[in-house]
VEXDREN-251692 format. One record per residue (C-alpha): residue in one letter; residue number from 1; x, y, z. Coordinates in pm, whole numbers, padded with zeros to 5 digits. Layout:
<rec><residu>a</residu><num>NUM</num><x>X</x><y>Y</y><z>Z</z></rec>
...
***
This chain:
<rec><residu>x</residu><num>1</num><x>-00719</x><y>-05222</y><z>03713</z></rec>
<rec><residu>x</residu><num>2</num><x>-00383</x><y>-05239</y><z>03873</z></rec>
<rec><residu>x</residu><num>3</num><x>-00332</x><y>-05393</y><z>04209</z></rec>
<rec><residu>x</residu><num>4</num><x>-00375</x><y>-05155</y><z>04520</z></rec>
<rec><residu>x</residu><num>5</num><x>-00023</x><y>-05020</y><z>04644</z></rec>
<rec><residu>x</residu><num>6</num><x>-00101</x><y>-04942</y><z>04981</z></rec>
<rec><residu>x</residu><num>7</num><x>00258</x><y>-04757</y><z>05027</z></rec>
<rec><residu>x</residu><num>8</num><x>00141</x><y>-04561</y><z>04762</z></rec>
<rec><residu>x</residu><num>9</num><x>-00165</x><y>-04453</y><z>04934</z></rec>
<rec><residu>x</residu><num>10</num><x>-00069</x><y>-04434</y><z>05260</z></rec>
<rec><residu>x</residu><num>11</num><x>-00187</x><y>-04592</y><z>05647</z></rec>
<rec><residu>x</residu><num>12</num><x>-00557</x><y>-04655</y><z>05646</z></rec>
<rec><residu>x</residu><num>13</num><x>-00737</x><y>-04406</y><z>05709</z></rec>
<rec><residu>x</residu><num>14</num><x>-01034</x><y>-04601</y><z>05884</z></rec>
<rec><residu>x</residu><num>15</num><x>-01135</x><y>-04946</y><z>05984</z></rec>
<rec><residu>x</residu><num>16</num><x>-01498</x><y>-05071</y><z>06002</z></rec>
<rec><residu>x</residu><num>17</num><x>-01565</x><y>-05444</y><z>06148</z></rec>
<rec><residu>x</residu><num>18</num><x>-01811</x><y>-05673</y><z>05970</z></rec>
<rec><residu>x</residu><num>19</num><x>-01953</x><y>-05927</y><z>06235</z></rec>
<rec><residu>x</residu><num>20</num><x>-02228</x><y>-06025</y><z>05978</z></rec>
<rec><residu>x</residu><num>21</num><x>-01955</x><y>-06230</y><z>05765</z></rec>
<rec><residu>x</residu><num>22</num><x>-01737</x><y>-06365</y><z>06061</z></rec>
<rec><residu>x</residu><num>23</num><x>-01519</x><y>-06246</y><z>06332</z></rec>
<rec><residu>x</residu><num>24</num><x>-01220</x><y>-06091</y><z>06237</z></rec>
<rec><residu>x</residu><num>25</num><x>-01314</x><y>-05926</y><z>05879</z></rec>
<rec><residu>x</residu><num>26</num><x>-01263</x><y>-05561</y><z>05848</z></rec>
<rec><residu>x</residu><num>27</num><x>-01275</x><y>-05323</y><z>05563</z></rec>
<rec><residu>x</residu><num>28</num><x>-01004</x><y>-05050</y><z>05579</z></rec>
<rec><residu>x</residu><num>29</num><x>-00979</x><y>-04744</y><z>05326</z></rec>
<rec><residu>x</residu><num>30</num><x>-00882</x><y>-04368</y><z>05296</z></rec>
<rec><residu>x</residu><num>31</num><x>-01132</x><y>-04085</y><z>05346</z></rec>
<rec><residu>x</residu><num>32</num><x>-00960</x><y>-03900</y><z>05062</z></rec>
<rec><residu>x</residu><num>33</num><x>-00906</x><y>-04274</y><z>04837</z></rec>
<rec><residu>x</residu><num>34</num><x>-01298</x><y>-04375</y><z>04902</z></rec>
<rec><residu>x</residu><num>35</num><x>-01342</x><y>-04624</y><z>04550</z></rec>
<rec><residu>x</residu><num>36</num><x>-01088</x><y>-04867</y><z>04705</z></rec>
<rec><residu>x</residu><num>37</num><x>-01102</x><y>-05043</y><z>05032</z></rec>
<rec><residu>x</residu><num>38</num><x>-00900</x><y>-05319</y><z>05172</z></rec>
<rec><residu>x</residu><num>39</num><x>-01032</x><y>-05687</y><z>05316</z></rec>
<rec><residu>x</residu><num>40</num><x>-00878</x><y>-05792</y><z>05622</z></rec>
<rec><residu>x</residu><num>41</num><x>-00924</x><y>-06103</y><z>05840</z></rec>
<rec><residu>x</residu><num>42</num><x>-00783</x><y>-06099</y><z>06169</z></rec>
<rec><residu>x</residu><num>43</num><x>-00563</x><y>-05821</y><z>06078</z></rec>
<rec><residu>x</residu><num>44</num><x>-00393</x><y>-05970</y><z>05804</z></rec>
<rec><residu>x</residu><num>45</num><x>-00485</x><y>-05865</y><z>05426</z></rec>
<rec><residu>x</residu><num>46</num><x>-00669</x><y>-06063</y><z>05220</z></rec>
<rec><residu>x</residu><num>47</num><x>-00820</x><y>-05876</y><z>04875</z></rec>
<rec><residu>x</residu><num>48</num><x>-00964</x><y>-05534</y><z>04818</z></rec>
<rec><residu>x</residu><num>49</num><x>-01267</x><y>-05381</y><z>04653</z></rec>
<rec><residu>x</residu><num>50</num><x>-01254</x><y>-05094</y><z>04407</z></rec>
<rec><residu>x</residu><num>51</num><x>-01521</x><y>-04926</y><z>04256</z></rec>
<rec><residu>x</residu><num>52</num><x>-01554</x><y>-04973</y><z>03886</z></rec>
<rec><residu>x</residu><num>53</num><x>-01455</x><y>-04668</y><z>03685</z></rec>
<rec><residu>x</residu><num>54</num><x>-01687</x><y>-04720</y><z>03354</z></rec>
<rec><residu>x</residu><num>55</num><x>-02063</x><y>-04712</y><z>03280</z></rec>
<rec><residu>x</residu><num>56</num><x>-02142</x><y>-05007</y><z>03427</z></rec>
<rec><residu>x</residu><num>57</num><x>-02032</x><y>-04900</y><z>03757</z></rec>
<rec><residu>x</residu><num>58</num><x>-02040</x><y>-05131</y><z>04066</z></rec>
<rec><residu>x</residu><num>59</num><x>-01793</x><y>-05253</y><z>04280</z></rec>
<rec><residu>x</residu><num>60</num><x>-01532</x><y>-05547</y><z>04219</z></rec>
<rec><residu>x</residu><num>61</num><x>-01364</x><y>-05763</y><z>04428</z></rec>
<rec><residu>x</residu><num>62</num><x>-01019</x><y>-05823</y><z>04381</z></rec>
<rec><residu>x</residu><num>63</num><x>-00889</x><y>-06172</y><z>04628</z></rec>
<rec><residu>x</residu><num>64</num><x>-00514</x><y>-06167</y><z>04734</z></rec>
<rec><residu>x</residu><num>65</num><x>-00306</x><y>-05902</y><z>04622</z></rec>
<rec><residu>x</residu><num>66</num><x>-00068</x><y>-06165</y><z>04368</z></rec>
<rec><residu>x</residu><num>67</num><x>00000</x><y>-06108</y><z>03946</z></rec>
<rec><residu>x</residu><num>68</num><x>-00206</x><y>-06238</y><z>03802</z></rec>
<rec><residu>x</residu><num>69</num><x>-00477</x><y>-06059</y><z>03929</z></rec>
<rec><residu>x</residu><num>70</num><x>-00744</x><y>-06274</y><z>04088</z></rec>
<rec><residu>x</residu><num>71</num><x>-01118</x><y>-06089</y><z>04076</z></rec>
<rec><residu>x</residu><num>72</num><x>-01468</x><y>-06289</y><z>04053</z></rec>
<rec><residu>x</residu><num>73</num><x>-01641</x><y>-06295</y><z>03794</z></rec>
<rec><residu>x</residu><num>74</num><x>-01997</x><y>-06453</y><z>03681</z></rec>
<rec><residu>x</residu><num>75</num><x>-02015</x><y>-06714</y><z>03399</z></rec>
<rec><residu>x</residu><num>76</num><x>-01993</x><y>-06528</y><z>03119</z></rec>
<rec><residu>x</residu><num>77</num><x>-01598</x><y>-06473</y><z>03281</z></rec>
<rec><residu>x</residu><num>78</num><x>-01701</x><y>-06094</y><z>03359</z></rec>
<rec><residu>x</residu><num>79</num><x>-01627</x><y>-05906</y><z>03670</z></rec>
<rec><residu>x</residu><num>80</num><x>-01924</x><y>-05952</y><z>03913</z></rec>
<rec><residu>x</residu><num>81</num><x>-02069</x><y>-05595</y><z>04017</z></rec>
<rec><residu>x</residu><num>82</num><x>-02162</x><y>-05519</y><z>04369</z></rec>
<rec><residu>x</residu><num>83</num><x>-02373</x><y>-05283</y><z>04470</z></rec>
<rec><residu>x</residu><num>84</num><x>-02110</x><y>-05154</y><z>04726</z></rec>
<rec><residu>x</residu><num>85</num><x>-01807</x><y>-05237</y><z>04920</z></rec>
<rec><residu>x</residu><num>86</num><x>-01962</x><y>-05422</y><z>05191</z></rec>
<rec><residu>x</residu><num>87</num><x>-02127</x><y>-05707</y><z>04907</z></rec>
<rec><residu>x</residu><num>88</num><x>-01759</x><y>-05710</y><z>04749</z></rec>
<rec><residu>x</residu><num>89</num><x>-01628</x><y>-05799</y><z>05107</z></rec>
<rec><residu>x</residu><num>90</num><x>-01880</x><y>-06064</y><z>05174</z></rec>
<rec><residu>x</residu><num>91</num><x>-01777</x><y>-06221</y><z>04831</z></rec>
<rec><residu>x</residu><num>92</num><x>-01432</x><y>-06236</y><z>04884</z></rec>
<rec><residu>x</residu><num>93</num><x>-01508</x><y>-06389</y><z>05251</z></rec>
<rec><residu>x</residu><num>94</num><x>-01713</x><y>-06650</y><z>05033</z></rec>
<rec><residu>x</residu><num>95</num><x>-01445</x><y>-06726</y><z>04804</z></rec>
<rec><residu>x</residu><num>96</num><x>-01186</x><y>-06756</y><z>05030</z></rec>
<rec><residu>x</residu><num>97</num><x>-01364</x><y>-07042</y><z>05215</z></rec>
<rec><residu>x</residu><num>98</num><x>-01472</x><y>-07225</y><z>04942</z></rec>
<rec><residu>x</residu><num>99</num><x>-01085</x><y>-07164</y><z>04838</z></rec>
<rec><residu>x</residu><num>100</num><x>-01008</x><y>-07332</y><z>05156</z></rec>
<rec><residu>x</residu><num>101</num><x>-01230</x><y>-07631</y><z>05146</z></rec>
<rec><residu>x</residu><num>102</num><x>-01070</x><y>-07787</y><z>04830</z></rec>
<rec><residu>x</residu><num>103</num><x>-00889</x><y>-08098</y><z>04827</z></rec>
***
């Protein structure tokens, strides 16, 4: 996976608020693009989710937007699958505060 080049793609398409992990978290994506959404918090880009194009399927989330790329895994270092873009969001909103609390 490469990451997301939103110039490439385009403007957004759509926005949908997620009040269930905090205020200020969106996802944004393309109708015509829909295996890749962006994470936003309070309008400012944080990570993306993108479906998973093998077998497996699932969605991963991708935190930050930097080389390398930065995606969770479990603990057998494998990308953790979601079952959609919503539970990819929620993880990177998870990550990102425990990223935070760190001293």
């Amino acid at each position: 996976m490469v990451p997301v080049d939103q110039r490439r793609l385009g403007p957004t398409t759509f926005a949908t608020l997620l009040p269930e992990i905090g205020p200020g978290w969106e996802i944004r994506g393309w109708i015509d693009q829909d295996d890749v959404c962006l994470v936003a918090r309070d309008d400012r880009l944080v990570g993306w989710t993108e479906a998973a194009r093998d077998s497996l399927g699932g969605w991963i989330a991708f935190v930050g937007f930097g080389e390398p790329l930065t995606y969770l895994v479990d603990t057998q270092d494998r990308p953790i699958r979601h079952p959609d873009a919503r539970t990819a969001t929620r993880s990177i909103a998870l990550a990102l505060r425990q990223d935070s609390t760190r001293t």
